[in-house]
C-alpha positions, 0 to 999 in steps of 0.5 A: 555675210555675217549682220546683225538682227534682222529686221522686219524686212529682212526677216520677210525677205529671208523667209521668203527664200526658204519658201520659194518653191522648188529651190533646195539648200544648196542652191540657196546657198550658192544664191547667197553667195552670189548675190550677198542677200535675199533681198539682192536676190530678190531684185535681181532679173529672171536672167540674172537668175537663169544666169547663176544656175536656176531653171526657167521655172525657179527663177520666175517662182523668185522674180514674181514674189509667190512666196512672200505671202507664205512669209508673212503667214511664217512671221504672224506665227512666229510671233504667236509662239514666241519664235524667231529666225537664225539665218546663216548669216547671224553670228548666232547661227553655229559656226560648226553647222556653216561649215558643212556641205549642205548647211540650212540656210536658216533656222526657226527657233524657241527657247534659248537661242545662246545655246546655239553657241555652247560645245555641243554633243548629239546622243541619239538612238533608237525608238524602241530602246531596252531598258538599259537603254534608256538608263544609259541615255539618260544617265550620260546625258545628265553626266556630259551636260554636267560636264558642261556639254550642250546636248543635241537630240531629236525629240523622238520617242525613246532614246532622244527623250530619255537625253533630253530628260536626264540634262533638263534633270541636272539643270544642264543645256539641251538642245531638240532639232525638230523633223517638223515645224518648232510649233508641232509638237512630234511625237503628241506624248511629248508635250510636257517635254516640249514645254520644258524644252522651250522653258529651259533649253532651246527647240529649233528646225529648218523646216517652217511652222506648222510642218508637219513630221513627215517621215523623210524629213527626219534623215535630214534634221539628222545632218543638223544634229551632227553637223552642230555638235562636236560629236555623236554618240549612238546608244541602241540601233538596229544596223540600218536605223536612223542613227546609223544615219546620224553617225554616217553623216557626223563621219562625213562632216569630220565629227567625233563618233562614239557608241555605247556597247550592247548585248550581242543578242540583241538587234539594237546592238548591232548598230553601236557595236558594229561602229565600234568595230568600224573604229567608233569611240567605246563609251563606258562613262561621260569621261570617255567622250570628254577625253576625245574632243580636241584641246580647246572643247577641253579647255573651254569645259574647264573655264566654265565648270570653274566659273558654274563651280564659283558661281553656284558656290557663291565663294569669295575669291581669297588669296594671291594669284588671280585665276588660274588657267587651264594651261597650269594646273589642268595641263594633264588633261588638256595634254590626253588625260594622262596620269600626271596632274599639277602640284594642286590637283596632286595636293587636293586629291591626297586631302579628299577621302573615299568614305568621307565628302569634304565642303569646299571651305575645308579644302580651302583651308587643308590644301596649303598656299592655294588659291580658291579658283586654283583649287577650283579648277584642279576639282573640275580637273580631277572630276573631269578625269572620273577621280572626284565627285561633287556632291550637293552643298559644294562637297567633294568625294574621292572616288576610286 
């Protein structure tokens, strides 16, 4: 089912289905299969429809083509505001998200799309954070976009907007799925965090422009954010909150579960604390959540923190050797993080010192029978595993 970019037509007929009154997700999807297309769909008789499981009334609502009016209306807004559709079958859409139980069956979208195929981590929470809250959040955001994580959240008040702040921050990648249209700006004091988001990151939703965020529609964006991310991490949350939500369904769709401890006075730890009792990653630092995602997310972060650090560097390749691989000199982490490190990760951490950063160009020079991109990736290596720090200007601090 996976095609290319739509065109016009197809676009129509696609949103069309999602209009189509009465007609849920997963019956969508059981269409889809079926039927191959929208279009098909679209063709095919009222029988043909009864036949594959529709009530009388849903298949007439398709064989009468009620809802291309309300497509068209979509697709006029859609240009208005810059927007397109990911449908399930668009090889942008996030292989993670199609293959949960009940994947939406397409996606409306501003911003950058590409986003849609980075490594992604939800990091959700409450409304009503504490203070502490709020720093933990934005902090970990920054530090696991800097890692090179895509960071899902929801835009809400709180806990979402705080993520969302600290990644746009550092630069990094940030992703807001929406309980309304991508059009509505919810909640209104976000307005210039949506701004930013569409400019730099990328803001998507199931729901069509100009819905509005009604309370039941968030439990179910909810699923979207778990079931595109490689894991979750909870921060504050009361024991039945929106996030506990979120953390159910990222068990149920196999996802990795993390949370960060609180006060055990406060009602907003329970959540958080009461998954960690329930066998849920304890999150201190960023490393934490990295030390967790399978081999090849790991593997994938090292190759890209080496290109970002060779790219942002502007260093030119010196030396025999060609590019190093995470299979070599990063195997320690990609084997669990233990303490034993390749030969160039052991050579660059005796060089680096605590009280003094050291420029790249000068580890080049004191890390002996090194290439730039071995030295590159032993760096990110070491700063994966919380040893090493960058600072700006591509200078390097031990840390301990």
């Amino acid at each position: 089912m996976l095609s290319a970019i739509l065109s016009q037509e197809e676009e129509l007929h696609w949103l069309a289905l999602k209009l189509v009154p009465g007609l849920g997700t997963r019956i969508s999807k059981r269409l889809l299969d079926r039927f191959r297309s929208p279009e098909a769909i679209f063709r095919a008789s009222r029988t043909e429809l009864e036949g594959a499981g529709l009530s009388p009334a849903v298949a007439q609502s398709i064989a009468s083509g009620c809802a291309f009016e309300d497509a068209a209306t979509q697709q006029e807004k859609l240009k208005e505001t810059g927007g397109l559709v990911v449908t399930i079958g668009d090889p942008r859409y996030p292989q993670p998200l199609r293959e949960i139980y009940d994947p939406p069956i397409l996606l409306f979208a501003r911003g950058r799309v590409e986003l849609l195929d980075t490594i992604m981590l939800g990091i959700v929470g409450t409304r009503r954070p504490t203070p502490y809250g709020l720093a933990v959040a934005e902090r970990l955001g920054g530090d696991l976009a800097q890692a090179g994580l895509t960071i899902a959240s929801g835009m809400a008040r709180g806990i979402d907007t705080a993520a969302h702040k600290g990644v746009l921050a550092v630069g990094g990648n940030t992703v807001a799925v929406l309980g309304c249209g991508v059009d509505i700006v919810y909640p209104s004091e976000n307005r210039k965090l949506a701004v930013d988001l569409a400019a730099k990151g990328l803001i998507i939703s199931e729901f069509p422009m100009g819905s509005t965020a009604f309370p039941q529609n968030f439990p179910i964006r909810n699923r979207i954010i778990s079931g595109m991310s490689a894991g979750v991490l909870v921060v504050e949350g009361a024991q039945y909150s929106g996030s506990a939500i979120t953390a159910k369904l990222a068990m149920d769709q196999g996802r990795e579960v993390f949370a960060v401890p609180g006060n055990i006075t406060s009602k907003l730890s329970w959540g958080p604390n009461l998954l960690i009792k329930q066998g849920a990653k304890l999150i201190q630092d960023w490393n934490d959540v990295i030390a967790e995602l399978p081999a090849e997310s790991r593997r994938h972060l090292i190759e890209r923190g080496r290109e970002r650090i060779l790219r942002e560097g502007g260093i030119e390749t010196r030396s025999a050797g060609g590019v190093a691989t995470p299979g070599g000199e990063t195997a320690s982490l990609l084997n669990g993080l233990g303490p034993e490190f390749g030969p160039v990760a052991r050579k660059t951490l005796d060089v680096l010192q605590v009280d003094a950063a050291i420029h790249l160009d000068d580890l080049l020079e004191r890390v002996q029978d090194t290439s730039t991109s071995e030295l590159i990736a032993a760096l990110f290596e070491l700063e994966m595993l919380g040893l090493v720090k960058q600072l700006p200007g591509k200078n390097f601090i031990k840390v301990w």
